[in-house]
C-alpha positions in Angstrom: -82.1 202.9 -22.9 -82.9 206.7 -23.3 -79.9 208.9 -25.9 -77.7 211.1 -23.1 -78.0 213.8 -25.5 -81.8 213.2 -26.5 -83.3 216.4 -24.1 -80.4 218.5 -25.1 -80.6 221.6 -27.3 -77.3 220.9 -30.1 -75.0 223.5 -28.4 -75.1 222.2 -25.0 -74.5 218.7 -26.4 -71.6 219.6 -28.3 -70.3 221.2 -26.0 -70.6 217.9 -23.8 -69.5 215.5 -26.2 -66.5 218.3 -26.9 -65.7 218.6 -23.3 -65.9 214.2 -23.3 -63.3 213.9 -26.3 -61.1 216.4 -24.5 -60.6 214.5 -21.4 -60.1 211.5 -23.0 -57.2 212.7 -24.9 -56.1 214.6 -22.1 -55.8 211.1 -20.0 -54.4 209.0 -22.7 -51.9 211.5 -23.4 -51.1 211.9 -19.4 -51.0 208.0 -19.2 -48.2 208.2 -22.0 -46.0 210.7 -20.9 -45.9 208.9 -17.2 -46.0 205.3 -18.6 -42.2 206.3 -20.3 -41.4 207.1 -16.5 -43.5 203.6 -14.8 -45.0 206.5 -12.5 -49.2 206.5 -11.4 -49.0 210.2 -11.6 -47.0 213.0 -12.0 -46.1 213.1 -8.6 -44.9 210.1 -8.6 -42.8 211.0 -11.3 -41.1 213.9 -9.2 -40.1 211.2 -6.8 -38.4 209.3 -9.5 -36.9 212.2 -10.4 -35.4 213.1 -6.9 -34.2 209.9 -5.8 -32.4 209.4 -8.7 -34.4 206.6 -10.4 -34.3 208.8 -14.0 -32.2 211.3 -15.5 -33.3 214.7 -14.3 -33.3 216.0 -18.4 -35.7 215.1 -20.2 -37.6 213.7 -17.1 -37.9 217.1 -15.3 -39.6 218.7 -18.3 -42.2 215.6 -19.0 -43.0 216.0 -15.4 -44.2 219.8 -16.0 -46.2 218.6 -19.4 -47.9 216.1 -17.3 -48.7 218.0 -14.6 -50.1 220.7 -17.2 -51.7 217.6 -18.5 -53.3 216.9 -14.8 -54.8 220.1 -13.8 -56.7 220.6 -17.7 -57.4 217.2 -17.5 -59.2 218.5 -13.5 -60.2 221.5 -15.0 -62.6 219.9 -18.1 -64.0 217.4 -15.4 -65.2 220.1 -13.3 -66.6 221.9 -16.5 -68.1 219.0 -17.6 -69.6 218.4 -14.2 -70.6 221.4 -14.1 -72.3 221.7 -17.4 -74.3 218.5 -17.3 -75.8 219.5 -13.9 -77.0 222.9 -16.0 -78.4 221.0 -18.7 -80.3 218.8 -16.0 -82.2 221.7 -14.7 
């Protein structure tokens, strides 16, 4: 099986392999915060929140850090995406 990186030039695949590394800590640290909660997603998490399920402090504030979490997380994917169809060219 042909290297990902192997028709690359070095600053492309670091970037890649940079952009990779972010998103994974971006979704492990995503899963955390909303794991504390038992919520999918961060809107799911604002539903807890307004029926009651949690306390509205601290919950409140880890919903905002995992929705900041969300949209990087959407913003890196589209980067990457958009990056490794570049390099393809």
């Amino acid at each position: 099986m042909a290297h990902f990186f192997e028709n690359l030039d070095p600053e492309t695949a670091a970037e890649l392999d940079q952009l990779s590394r972010l998103l994974y800590e971006l979704r492990e640290n995503l899963n955390a915060v909303l794991a504390a909660y038992g919520a999918a997603d961060p809107a799911a998490l604002l539903r807890r929140i307004e029926n009651g399920e949690v306390d509205e402090h601290p919950a409140y504030e880890h919903y905002l850090s995992a929705r900041i979490l969300a949209d990087t997380r959407d913003a890196a994917r589209a980067l990457l995406g958009e990056r490794a169809k570049e390099a393809n060219r």
